[in-house]
C-alpha positions as CSV (number, residue, x, y, z in Angstrom):
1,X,-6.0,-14.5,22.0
2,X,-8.5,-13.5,19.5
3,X,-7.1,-13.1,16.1
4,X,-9.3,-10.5,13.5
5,X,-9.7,-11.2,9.7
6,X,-10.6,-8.0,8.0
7,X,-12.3,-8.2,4.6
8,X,-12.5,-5.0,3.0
9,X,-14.5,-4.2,-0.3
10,X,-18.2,-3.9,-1.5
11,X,-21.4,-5.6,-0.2
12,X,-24.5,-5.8,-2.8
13,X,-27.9,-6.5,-3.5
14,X,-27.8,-9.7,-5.5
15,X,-30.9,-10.5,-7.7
16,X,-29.9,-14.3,-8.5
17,X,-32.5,-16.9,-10.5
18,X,-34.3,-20.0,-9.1
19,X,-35.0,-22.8,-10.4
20,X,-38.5,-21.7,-11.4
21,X,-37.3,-18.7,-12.9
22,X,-38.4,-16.3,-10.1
23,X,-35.7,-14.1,-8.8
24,X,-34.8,-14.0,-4.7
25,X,-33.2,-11.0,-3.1
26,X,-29.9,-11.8,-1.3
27,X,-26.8,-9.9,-0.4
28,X,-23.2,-10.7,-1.7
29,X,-20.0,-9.3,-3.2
30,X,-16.4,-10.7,-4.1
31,X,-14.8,-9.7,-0.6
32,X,-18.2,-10.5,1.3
33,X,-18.1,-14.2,0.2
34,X,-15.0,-15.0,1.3
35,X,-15.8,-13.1,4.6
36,X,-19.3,-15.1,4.8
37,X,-17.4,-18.7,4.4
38,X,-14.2,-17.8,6.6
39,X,-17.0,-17.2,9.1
40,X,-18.2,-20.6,9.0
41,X,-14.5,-22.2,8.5
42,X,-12.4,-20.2,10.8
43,X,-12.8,-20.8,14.6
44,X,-14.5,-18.8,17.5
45,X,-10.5,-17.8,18.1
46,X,-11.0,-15.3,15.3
47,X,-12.8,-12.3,14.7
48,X,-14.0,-11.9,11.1
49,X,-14.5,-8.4,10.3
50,X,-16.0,-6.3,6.9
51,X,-15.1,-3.1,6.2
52,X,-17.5,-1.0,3.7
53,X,-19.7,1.8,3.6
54,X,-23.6,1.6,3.0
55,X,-26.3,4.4,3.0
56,X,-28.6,5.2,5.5
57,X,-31.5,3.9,3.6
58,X,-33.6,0.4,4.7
59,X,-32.1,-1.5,2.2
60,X,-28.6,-0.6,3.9
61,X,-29.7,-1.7,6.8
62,X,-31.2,-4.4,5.8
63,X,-28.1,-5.4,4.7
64,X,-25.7,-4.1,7.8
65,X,-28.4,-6.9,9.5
66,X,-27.9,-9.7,7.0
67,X,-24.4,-9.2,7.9
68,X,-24.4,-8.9,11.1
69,X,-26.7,-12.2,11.7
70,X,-24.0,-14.0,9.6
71,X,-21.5,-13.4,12.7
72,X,-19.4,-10.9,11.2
73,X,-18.1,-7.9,12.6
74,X,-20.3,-4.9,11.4
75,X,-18.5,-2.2,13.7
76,X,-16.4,-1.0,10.5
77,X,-19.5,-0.5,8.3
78,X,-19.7,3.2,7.4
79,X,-23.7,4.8,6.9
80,X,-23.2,7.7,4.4
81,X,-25.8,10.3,3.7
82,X,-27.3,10.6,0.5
83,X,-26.4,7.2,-0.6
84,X,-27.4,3.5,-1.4
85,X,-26.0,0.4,-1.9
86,X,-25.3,-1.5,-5.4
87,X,-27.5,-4.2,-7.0
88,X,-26.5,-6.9,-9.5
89,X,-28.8,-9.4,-11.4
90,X,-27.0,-12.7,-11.8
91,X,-28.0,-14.3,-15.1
92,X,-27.5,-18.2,-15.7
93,X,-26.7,-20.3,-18.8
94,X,-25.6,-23.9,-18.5
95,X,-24.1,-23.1,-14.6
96,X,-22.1,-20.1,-16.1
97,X,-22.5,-16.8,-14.4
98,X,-23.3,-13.1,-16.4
99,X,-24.2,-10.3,-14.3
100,X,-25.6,-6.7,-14.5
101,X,-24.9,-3.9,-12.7
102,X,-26.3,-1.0,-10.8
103,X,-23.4,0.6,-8.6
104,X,-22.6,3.8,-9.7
105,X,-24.1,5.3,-6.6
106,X,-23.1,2.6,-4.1
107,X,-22.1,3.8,-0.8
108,X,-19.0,1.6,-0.9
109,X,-17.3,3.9,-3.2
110,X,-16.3,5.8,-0.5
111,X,-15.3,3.4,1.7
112,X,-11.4,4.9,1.2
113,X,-12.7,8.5,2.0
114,X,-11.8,8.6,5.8
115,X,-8.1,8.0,6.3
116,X,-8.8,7.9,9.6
117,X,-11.1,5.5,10.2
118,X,-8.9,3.1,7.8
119,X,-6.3,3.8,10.1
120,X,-8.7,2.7,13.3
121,X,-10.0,0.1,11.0
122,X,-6.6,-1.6,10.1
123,X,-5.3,-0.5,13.4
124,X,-6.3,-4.2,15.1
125,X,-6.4,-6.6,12.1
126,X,-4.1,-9.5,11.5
127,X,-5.0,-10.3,8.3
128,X,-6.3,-8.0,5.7
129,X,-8.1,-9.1,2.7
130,X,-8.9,-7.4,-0.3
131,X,-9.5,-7.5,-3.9
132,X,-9.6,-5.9,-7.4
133,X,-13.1,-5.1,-7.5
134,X,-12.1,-2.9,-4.4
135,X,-10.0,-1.1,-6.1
136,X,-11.6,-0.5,-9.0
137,X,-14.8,1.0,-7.3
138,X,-12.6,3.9,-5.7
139,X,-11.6,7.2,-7.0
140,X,-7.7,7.5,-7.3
141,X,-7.2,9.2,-4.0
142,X,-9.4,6.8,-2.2
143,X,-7.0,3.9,-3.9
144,X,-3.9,5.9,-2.8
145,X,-5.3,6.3,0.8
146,X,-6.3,2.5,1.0
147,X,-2.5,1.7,0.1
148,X,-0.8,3.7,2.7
149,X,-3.4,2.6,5.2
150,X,-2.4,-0.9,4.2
151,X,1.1,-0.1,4.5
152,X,1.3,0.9,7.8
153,X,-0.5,-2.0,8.8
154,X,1.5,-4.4,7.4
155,X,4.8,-2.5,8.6
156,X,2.8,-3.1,11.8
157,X,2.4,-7.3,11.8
158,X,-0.4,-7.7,9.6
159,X,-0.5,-10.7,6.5
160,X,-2.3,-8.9,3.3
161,X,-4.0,-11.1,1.4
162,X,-5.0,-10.1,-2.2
163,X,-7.3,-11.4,-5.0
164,X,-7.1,-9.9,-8.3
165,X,-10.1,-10.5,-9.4
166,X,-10.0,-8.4,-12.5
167,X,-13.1,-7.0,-14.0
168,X,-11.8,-4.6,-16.5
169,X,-15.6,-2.9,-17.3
170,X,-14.9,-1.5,-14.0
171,X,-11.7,0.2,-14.9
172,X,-11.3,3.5,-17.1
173,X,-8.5,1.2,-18.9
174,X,-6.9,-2.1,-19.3
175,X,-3.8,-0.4,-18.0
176,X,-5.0,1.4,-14.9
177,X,-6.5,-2.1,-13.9
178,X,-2.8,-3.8,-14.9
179,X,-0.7,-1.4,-13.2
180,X,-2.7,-0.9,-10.1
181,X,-3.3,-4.9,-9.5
182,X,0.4,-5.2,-9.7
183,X,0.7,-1.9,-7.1
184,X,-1.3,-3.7,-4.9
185,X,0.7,-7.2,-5.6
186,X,3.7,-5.4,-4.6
187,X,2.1,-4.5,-1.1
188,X,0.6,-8.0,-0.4
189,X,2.0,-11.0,1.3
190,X,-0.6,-13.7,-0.4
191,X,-2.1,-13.5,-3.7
192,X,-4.9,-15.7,-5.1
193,X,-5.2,-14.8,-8.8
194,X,-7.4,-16.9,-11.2
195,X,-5.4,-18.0,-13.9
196,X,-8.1,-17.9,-16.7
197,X,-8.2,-13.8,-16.2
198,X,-4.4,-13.1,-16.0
199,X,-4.1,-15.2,-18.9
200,X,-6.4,-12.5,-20.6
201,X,-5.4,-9.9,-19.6
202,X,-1.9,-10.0,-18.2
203,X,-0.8,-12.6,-21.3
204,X,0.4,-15.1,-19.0
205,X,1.2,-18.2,-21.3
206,X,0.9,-21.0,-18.1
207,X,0.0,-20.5,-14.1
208,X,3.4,-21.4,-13.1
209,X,3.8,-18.0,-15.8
210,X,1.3,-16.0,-13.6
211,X,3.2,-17.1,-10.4
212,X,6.4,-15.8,-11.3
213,X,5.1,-12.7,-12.6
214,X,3.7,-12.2,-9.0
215,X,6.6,-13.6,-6.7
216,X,8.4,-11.2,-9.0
217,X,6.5,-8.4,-7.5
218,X,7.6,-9.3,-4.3
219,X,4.7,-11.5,-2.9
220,X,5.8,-14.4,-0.7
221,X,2.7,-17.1,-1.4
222,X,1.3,-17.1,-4.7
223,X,-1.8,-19.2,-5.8
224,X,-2.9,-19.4,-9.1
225,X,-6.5,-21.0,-9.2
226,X,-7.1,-22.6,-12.6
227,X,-11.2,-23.3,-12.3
228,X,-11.2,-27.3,-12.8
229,X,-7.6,-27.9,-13.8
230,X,-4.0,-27.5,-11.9
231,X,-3.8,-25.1,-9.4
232,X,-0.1,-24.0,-8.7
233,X,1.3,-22.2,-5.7
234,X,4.7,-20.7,-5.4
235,X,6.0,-19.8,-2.0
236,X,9.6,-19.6,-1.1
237,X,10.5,-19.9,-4.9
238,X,9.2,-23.5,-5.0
239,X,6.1,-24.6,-6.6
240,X,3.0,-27.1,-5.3
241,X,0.4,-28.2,-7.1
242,X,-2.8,-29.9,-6.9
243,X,-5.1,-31.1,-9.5
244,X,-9.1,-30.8,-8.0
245,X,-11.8,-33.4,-8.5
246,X,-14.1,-33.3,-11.5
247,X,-17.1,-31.7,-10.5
248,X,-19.8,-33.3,-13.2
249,X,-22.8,-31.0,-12.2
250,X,-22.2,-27.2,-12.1
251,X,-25.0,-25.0,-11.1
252,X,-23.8,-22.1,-10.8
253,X,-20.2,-20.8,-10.4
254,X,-21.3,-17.9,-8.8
255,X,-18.6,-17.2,-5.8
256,X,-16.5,-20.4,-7.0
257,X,-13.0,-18.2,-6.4
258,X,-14.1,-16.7,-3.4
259,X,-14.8,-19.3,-1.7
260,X,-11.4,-21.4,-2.7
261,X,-10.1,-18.4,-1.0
262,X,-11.8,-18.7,1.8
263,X,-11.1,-22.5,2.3
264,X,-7.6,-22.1,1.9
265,X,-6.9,-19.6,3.9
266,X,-9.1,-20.7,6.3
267,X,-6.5,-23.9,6.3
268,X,-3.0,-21.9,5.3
269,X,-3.1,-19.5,8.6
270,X,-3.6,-22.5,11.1
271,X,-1.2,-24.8,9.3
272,X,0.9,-22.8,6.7
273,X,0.6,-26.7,4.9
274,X,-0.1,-25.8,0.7
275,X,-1.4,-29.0,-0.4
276,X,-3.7,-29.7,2.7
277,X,-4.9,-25.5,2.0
278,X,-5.4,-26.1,-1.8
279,X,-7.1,-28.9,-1.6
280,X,-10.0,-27.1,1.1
281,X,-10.4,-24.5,-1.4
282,X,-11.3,-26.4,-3.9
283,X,-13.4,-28.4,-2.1
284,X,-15.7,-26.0,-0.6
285,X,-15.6,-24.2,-4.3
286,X,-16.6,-27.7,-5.8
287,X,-19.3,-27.5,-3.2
288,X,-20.5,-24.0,-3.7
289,X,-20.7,-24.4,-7.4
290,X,-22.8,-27.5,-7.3
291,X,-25.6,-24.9,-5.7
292,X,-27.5,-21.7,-6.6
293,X,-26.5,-18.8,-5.6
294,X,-23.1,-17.3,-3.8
295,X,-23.7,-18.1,-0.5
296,X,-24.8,-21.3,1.0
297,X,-25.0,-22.6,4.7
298,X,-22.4,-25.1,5.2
């Protein structure tokens, strides 16, 4: 029976350098990544899915396209009146990433707006997949109505799977962005933090620290990705951990968590085996790092 993996979050125009130092025109985003690489990873048994909202300009559907041809699912894709989608330029300095913005218009905003098509949306997902950067480009209402839609899903069979990925320029506070995270934690069955952020910002002292502060919300599989060094899971109250292989020439680390998440998930939900899921992650985000861009062809 075909299984659906719904990603849910904000699509971009990505501005990213070559090796010459001419820019190329892509399309990526935190929630898009992982949906572009579970593509490519997850078998023909599932449907992989990306819910936003775009304008109904020709960059938007340019984008809808570049989607589309990827494989995934475009039928949740909002066009909205009036409106455009984001752009970020990545800047590059020794393989480490710097990015600015243009977003404040971006359709994907409102991509929490309709309760009822979140409800339709949600309605035939298994998995769910989201992130902080979703959250933090919606209003408060349009977070609220994203967590009860999520809710009744889940109360319904589906696994939530959530990244924190937290970007605090995008939040009116450090403790909006702490307190909503851990809302969403609290409504999640996986979580894939990076430790290097909740360190910052949540003062964790050590992963396994960051692990218990999220199984302590209530989430059953929690994976703290740690860039190059120990990555720790803790599911079922016991811990796993795997060290990665060195990876001597980065490029850019452009998509480097998104894809681990993508690799082990694409892994965990047709094995449910930690060591054998951690280990995919890091190697496709070995992989992705070693190249330009966020998205590569695998």
């Amino acid at each position: 029976m075909k299984q659906t993996f719904l990603s849910i979050g904000e699509c971009m125009v990505e501005m990213a350098p070559n090796a010459d130092g001419h820019y190329s025109l892509g399309f990526a985003g935190d929630t898009f990544n992982t949906a572009w690489y579970a593509r490519q990873l997850f078998d023909r048994n599932w449907d992989i899915a990306y819910l936003t909202a775009v304008g109904q300009d020709l960059m938007s559907d340019q984008m809808v396209s570049f989607i589309n041809n990827a494989g995934i699912n475009t039928s949740f894709v909002q066009h909205l009146e009036g409106c455009t989608v984001g752009l970020y330029m990545i800047q590059l300095e020794n393989g480490e990433r710097s990015f600015a913005y243009w977003r404040s218009d971006s359709a994907a905003r409102r991509l929490a707006n309709d309760p009822a098509r979140l409800v339709a949306g949600f309605g035939s997902a298994n998995v769910i997949y989201f992130s902080g950067i979703t959250l933090a480009i919606l209003s408060l209402c349009g977070r609220s109505t994203l967590f009860d839609a999520i809710v009744s899903a889940r109360q319904k069979g589906a696994t939530v799977v959530f990244d924190p990925n937290l970007r605090p320029r995008l939040w009116d506070s450090t403790d909006t962005m702490r307190q909503t995270i851990m809302q969403a934690a609290s409504i999640s069955d996986i979580v894939l933090p990076s430790y290097e952020d909740e360190a910052m910002f949540f003062g964790d002292g050590t992963p396994d620290d960051t692990a218990r502060r999220y199984a302590g919300a209530g989430v059953t599989t929690v994976v703290v990705k740690n860039a190059g060094d120990e990555a720790v899971c803790l599911c079922g109250g016991e811990f796993s951990r795997f060290t990665p292989e060195r990876v001597d020439d980065v490029v850019d680390t452009t998509a480097a968590g998104d894809s681990f998440n993508a690799g082990f998930l694409a892994t965990y939900l047709d094995t449910e085996d930690l060591r054998a899921s951690m280990s995919a992650g890091a190697k496709l985000a070995a992989r992705v790092i070693s190249e330009r861009g966020a998205l590569i062809k695998l």
